[in-house]
Biopython code that builds the backbone (N, CA, C, O; Angstrom):
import numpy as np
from Bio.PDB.StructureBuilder import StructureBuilder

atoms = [
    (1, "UNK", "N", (65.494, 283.303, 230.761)),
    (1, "UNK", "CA", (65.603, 283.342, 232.200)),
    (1, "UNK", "C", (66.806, 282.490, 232.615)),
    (1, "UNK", "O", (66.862, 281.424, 232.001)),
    (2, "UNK", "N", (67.897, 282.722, 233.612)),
    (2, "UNK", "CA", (68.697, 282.021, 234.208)),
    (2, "UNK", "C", (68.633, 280.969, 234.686)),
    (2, "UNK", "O", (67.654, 280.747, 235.398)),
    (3, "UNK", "N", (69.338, 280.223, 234.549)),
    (3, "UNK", "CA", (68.948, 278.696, 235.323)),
    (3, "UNK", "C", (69.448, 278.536, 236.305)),
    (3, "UNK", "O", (69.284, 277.386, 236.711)),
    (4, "UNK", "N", (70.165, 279.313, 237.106)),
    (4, "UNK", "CA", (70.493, 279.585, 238.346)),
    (4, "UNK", "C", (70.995, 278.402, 238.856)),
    (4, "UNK", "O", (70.642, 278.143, 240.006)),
    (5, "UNK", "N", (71.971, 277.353, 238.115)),
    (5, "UNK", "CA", (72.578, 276.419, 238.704)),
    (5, "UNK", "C", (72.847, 276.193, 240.564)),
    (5, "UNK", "O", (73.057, 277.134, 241.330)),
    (6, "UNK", "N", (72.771, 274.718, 240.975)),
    (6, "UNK", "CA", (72.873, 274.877, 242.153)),
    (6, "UNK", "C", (73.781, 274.814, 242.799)),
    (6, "UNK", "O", (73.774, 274.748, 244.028)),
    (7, "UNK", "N", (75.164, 274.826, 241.760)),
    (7, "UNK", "CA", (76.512, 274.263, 242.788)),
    (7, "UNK", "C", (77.438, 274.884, 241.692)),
    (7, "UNK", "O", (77.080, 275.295, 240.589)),
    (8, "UNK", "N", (78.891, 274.870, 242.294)),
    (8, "UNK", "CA", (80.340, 275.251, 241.354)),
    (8, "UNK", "C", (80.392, 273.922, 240.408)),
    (8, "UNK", "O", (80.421, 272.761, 240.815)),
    (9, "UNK", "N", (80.396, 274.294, 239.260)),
    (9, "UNK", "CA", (80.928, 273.413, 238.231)),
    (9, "UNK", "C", (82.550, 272.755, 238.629)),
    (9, "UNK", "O", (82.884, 271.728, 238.038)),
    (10, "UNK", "N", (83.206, 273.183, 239.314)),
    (10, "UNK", "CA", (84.507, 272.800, 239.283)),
    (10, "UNK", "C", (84.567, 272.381, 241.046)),
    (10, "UNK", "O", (85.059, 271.298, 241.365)),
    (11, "UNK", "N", (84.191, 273.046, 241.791)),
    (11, "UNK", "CA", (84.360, 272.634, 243.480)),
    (11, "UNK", "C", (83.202, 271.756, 243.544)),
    (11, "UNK", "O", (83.536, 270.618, 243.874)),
    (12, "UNK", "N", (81.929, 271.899, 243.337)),
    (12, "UNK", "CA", (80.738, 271.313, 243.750)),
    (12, "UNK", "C", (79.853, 272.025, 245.069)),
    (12, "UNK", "O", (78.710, 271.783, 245.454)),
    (13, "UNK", "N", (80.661, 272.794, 245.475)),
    (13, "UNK", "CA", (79.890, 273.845, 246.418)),
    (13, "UNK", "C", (78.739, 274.198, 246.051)),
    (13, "UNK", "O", (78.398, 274.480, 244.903)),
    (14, "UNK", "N", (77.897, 274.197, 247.293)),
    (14, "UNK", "CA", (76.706, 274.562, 246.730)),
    (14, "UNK", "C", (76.207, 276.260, 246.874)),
    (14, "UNK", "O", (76.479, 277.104, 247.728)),
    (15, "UNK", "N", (75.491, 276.308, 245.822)),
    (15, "UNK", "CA", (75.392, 277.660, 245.339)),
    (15, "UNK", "C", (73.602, 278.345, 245.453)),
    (15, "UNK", "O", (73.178, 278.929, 244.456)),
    (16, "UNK", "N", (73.157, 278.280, 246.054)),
    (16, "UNK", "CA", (71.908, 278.731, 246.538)),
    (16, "UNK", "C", (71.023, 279.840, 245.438)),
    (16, "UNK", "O", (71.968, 280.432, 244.917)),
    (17, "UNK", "N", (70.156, 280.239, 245.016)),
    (17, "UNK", "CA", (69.746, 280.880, 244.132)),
    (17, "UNK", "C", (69.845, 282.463, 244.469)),
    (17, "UNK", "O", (69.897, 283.389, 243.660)),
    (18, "UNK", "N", (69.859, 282.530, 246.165)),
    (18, "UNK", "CA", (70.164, 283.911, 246.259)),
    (18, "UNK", "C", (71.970, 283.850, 246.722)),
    (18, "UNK", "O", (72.481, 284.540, 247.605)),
    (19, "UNK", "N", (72.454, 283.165, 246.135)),
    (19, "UNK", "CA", (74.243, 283.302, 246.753)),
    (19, "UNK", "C", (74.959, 284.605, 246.587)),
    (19, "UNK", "O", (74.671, 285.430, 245.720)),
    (20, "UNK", "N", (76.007, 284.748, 247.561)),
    (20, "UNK", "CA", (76.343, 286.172, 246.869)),
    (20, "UNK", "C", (77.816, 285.266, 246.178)),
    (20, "UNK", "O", (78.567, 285.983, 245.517)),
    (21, "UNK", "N", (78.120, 284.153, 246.280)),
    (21, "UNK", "CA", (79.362, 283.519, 246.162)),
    (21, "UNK", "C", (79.232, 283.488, 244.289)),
    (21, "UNK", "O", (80.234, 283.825, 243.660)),
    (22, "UNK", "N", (77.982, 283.078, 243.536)),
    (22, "UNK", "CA", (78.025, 282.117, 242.353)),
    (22, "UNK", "C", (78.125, 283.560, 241.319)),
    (22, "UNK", "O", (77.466, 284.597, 241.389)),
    (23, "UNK", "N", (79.412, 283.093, 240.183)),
    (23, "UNK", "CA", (79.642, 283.613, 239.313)),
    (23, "UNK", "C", (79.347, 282.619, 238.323)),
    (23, "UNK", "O", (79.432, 281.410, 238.540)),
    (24, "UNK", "N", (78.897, 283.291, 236.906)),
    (24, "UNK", "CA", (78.554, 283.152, 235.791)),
    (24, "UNK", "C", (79.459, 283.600, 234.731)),
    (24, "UNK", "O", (80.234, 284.534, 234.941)),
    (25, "UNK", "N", (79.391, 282.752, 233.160)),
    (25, "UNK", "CA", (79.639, 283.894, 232.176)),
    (25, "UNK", "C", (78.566, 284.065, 231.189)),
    (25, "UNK", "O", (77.494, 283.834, 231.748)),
    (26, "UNK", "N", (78.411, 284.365, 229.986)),
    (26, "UNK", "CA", (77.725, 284.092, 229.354)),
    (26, "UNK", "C", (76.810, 282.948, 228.823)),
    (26, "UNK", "O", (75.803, 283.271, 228.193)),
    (27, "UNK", "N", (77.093, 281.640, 229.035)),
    (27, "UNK", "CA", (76.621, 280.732, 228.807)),
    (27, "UNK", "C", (75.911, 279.788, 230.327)),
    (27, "UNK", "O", (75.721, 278.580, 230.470)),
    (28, "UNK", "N", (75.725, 280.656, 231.034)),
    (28, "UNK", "CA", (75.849, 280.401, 232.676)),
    (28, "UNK", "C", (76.358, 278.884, 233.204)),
    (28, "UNK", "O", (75.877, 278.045, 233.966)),
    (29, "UNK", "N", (77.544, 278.972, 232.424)),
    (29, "UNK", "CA", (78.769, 278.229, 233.228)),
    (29, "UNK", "C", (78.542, 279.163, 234.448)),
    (29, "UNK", "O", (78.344, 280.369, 234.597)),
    (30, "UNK", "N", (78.693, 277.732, 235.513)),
    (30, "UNK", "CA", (78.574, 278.320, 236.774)),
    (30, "UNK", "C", (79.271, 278.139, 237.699)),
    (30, "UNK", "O", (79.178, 276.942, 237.971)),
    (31, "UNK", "N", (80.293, 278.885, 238.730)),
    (31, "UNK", "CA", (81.418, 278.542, 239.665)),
    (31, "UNK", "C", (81.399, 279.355, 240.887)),
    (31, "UNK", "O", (80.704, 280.350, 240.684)),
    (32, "UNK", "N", (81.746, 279.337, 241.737)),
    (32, "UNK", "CA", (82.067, 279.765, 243.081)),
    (32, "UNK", "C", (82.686, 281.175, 243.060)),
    (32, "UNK", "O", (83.120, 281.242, 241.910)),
    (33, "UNK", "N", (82.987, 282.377, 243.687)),
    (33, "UNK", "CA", (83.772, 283.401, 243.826)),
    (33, "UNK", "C", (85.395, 282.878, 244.115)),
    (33, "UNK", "O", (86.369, 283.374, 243.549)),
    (34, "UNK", "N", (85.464, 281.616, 245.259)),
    (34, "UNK", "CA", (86.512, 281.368, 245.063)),
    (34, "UNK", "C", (87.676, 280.938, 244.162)),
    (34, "UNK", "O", (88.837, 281.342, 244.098)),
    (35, "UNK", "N", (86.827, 279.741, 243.306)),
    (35, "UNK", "CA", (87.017, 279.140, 242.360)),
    (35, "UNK", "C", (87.236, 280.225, 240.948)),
    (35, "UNK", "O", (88.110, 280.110, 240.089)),
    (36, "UNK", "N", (86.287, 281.153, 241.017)),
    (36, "UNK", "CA", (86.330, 281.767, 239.771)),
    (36, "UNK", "C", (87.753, 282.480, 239.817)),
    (36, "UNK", "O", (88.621, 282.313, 238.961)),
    (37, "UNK", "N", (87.900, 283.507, 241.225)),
    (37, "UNK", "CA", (88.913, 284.723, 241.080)),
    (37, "UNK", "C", (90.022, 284.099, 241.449)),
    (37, "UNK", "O", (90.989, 284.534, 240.824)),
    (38, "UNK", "N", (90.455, 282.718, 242.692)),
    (38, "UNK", "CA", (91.523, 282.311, 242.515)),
    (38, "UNK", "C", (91.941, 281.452, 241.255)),
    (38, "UNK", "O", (93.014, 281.537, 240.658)),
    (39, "UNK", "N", (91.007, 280.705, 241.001)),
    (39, "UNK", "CA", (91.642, 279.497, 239.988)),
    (39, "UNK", "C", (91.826, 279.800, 238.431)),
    (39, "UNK", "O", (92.870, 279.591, 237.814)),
    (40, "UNK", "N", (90.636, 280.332, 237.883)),
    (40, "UNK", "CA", (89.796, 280.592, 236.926)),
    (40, "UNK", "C", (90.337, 282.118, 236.523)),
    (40, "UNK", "O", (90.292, 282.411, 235.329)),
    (41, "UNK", "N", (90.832, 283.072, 237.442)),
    (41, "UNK", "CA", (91.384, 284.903, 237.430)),
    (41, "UNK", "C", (90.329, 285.127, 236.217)),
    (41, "UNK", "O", (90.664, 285.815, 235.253)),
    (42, "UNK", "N", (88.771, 284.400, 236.308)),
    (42, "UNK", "CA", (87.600, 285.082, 235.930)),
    (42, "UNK", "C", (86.975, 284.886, 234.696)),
    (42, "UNK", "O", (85.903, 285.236, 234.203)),
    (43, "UNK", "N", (88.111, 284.110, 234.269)),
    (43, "UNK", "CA", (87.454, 283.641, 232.976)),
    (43, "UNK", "C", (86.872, 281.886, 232.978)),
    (43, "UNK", "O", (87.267, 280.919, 233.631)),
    (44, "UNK", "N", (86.052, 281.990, 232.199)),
    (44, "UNK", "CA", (85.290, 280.654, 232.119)),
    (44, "UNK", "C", (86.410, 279.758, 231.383)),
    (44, "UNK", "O", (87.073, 280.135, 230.416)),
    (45, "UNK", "N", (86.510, 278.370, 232.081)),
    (45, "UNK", "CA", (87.010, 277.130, 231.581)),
    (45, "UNK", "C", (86.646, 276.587, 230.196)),
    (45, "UNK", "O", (87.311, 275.968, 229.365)),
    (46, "UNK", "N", (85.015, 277.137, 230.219)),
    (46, "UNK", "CA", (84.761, 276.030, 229.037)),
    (46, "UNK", "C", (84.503, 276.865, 227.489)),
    (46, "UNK", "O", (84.755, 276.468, 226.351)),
    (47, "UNK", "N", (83.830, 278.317, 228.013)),
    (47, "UNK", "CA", (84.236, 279.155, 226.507)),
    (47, "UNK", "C", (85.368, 280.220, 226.216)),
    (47, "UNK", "O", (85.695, 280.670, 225.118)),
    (48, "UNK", "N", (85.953, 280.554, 227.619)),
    (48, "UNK", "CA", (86.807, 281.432, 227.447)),
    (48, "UNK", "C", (85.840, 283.066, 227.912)),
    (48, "UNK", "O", (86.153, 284.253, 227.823)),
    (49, "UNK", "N", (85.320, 282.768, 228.120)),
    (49, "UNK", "CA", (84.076, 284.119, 228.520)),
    (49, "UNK", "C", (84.530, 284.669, 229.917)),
    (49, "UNK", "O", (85.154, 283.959, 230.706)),
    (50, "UNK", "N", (84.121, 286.225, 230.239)),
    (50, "UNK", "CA", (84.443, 286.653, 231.300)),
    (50, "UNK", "C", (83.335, 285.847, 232.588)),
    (50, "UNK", "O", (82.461, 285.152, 232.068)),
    (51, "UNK", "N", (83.321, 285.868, 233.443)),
    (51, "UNK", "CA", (82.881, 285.608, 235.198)),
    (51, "UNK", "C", (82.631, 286.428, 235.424)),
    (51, "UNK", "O", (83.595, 287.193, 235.454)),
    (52, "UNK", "N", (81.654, 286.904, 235.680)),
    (52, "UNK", "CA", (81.114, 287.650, 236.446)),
    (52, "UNK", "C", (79.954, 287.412, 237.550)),
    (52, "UNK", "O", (79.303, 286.390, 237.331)),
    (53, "UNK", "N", (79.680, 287.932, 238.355)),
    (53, "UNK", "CA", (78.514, 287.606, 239.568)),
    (53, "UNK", "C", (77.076, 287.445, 238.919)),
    (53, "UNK", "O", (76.442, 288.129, 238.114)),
    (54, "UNK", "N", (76.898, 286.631, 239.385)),
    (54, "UNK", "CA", (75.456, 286.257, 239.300)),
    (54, "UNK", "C", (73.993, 287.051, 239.200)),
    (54, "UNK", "O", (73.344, 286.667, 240.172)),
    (55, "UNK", "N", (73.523, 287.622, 238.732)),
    (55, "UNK", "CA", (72.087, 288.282, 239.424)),
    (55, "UNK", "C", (71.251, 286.986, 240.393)),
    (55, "UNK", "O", (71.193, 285.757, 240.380)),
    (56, "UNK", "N", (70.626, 288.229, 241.270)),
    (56, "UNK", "CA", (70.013, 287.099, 242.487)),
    (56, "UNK", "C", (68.473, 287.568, 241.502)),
    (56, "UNK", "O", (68.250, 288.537, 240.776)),
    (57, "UNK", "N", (67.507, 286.204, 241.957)),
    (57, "UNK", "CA", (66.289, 286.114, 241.328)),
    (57, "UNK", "C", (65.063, 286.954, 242.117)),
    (57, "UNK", "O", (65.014, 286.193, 243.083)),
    (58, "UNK", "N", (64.227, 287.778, 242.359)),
    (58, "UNK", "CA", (63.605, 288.533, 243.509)),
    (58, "UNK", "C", (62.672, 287.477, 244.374)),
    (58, "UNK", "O", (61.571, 287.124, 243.951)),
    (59, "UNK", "N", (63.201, 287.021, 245.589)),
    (59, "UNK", "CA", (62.534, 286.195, 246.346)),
    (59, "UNK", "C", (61.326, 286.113, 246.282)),
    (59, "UNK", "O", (60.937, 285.188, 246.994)),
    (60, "UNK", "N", (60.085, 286.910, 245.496)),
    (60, "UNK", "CA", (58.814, 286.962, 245.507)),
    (60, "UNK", "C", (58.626, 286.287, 244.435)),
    (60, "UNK", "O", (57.496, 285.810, 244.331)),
    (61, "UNK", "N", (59.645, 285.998, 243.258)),
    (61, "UNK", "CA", (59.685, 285.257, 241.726)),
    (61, "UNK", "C", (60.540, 283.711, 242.231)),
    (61, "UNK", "O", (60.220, 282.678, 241.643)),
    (62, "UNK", "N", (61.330, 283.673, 243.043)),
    (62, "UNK", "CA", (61.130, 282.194, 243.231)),
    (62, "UNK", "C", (60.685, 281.080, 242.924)),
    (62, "UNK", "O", (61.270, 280.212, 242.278)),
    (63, "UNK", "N", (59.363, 281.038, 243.484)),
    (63, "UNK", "CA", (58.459, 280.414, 243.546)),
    (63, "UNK", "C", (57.951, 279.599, 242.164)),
    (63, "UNK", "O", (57.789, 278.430, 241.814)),
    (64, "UNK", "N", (57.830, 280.694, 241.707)),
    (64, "UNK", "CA", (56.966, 280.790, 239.992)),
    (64, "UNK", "C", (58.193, 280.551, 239.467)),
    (64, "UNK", "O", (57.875, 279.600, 238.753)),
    (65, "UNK", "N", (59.325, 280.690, 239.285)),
    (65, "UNK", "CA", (60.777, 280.795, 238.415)),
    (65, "UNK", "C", (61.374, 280.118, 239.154)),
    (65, "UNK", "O", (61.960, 280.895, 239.909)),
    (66, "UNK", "N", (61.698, 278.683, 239.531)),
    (66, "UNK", "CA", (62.259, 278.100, 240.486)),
    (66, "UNK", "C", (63.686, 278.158, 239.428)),
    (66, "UNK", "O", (63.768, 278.274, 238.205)),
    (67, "UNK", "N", (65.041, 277.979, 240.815)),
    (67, "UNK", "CA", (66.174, 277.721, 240.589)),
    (67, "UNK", "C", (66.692, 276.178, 239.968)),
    (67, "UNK", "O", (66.497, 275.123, 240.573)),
    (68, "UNK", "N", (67.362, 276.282, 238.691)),
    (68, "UNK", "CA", (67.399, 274.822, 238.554)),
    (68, "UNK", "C", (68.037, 273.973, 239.432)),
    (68, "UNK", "O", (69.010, 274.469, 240.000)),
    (69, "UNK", "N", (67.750, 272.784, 239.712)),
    (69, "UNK", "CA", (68.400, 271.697, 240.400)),
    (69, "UNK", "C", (69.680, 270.793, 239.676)),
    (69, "UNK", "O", (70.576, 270.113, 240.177)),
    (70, "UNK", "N", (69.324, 271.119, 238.264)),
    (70, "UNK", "CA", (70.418, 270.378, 237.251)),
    (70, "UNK", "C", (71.735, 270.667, 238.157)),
    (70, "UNK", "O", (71.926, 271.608, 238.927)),
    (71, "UNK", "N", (72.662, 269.478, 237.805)),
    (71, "UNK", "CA", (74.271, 269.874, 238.631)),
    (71, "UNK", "C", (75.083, 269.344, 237.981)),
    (71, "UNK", "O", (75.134, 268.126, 237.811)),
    (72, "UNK", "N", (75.935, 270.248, 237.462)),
    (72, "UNK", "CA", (77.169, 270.771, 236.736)),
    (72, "UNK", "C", (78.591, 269.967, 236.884)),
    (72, "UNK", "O", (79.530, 270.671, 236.512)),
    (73, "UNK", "N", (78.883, 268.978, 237.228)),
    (73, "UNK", "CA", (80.575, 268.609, 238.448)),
    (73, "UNK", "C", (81.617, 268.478, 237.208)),
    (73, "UNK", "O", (81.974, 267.346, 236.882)),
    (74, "UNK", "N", (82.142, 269.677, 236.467)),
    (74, "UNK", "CA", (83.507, 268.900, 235.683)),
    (74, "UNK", "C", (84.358, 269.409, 236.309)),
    (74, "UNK", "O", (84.586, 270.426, 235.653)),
    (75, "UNK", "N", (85.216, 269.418, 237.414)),
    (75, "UNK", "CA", (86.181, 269.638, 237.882)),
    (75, "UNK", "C", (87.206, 270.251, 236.465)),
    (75, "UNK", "O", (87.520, 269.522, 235.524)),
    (76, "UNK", "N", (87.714, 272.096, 236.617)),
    (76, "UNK", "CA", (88.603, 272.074, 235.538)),
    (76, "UNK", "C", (89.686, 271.188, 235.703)),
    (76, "UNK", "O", (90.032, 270.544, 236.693)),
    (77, "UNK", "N", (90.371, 271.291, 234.077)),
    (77, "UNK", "CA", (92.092, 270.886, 234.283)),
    (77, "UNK", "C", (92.458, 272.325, 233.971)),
    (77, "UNK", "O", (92.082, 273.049, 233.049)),
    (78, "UNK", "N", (93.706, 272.663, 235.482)),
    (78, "UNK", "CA", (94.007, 273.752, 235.627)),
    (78, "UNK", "C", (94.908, 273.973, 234.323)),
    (78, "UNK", "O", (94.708, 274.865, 233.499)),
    (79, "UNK", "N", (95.783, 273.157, 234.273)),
    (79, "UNK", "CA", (97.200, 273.095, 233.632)),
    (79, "UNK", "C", (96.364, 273.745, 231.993)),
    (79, "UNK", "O", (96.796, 274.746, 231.423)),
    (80, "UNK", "N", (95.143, 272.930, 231.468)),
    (80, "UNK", "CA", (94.832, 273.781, 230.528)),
    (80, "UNK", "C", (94.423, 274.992, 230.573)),
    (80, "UNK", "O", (94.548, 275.774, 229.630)),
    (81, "UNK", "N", (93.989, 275.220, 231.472)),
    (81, "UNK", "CA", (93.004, 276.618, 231.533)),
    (81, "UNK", "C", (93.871, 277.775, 231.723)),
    (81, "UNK", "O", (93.568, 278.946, 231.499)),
    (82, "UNK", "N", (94.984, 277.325, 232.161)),
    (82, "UNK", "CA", (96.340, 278.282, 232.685)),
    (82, "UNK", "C", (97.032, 278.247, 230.741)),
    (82, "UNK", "O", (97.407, 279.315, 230.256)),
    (83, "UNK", "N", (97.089, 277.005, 229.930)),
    (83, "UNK", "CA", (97.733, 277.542, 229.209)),
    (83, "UNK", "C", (96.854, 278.490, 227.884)),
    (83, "UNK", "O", (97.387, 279.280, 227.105)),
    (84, "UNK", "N", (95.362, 278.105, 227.945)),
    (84, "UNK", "CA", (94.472, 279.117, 227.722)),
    (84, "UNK", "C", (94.502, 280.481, 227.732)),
    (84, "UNK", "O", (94.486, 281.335, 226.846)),
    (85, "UNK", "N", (94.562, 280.508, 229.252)),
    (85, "UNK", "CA", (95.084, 282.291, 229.448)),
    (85, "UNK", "C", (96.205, 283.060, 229.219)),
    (85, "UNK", "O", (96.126, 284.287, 229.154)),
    (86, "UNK", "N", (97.594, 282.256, 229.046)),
    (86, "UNK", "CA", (98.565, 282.166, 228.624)),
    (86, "UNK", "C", (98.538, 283.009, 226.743)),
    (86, "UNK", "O", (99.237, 283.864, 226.200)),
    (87, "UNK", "N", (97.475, 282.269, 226.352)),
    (87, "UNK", "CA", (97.443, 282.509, 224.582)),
    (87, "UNK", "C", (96.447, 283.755, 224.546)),
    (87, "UNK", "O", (96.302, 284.395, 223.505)),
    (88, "UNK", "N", (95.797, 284.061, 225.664)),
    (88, "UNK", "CA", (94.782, 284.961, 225.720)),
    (88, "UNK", "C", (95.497, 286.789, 225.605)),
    (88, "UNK", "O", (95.248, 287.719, 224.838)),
    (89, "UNK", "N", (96.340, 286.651, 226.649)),
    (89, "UNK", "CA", (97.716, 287.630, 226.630)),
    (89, "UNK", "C", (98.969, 288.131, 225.911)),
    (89, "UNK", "O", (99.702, 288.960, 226.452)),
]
sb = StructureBuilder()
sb.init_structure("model")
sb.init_model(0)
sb.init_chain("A")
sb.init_seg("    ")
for serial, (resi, resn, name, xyz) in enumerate(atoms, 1):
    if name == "N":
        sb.init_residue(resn, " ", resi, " ")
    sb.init_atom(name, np.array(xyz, "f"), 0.0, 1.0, " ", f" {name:<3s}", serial, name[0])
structure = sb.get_structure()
């Protein structure tokens, strides 16, 4: 089950369990829409994995499946993540 982080790993924005903003990748590294498609152009900082949107949890499972509260703050370093994508191409 998702742990539905509550904020951008890199902005700290908060990210609500039904957000339409919070992107994921595989490892649910978790970031903002802004953060992901401007900064990030979608790939994850920390494995190199694609971003993609989040699934929302069905408000009736909530409850029983709560969203984690754990919070994420490593602000990327762009300069690496840019020369990352750089070697990716």
């Amino acid at each position: 089950m998702l742990e539905l982080r509550p904020t951008c790993e890199n902005c700290n924005i908060s990210l609500p369990f039904d957000s339409e903003e919070a992107m994921i990748c595989s490892f649910e590294c978790t970031f903002c829409k802004k953060c992901s498609c401007e900064l990030l152009k979608n790939i994850c900082p920390n494995c190199g994995g694609e971003l993609v949107k989040r699934p929302k949890r069905h408000p009736g499972k909530i409850e029983k499946y709560p969203a984690s509260t754990k919070i994420v703050h490593k602000p990327v370093d762009l300069a690496k993540h840019n020369e990352m994508l750089l070697k990716k191409n």
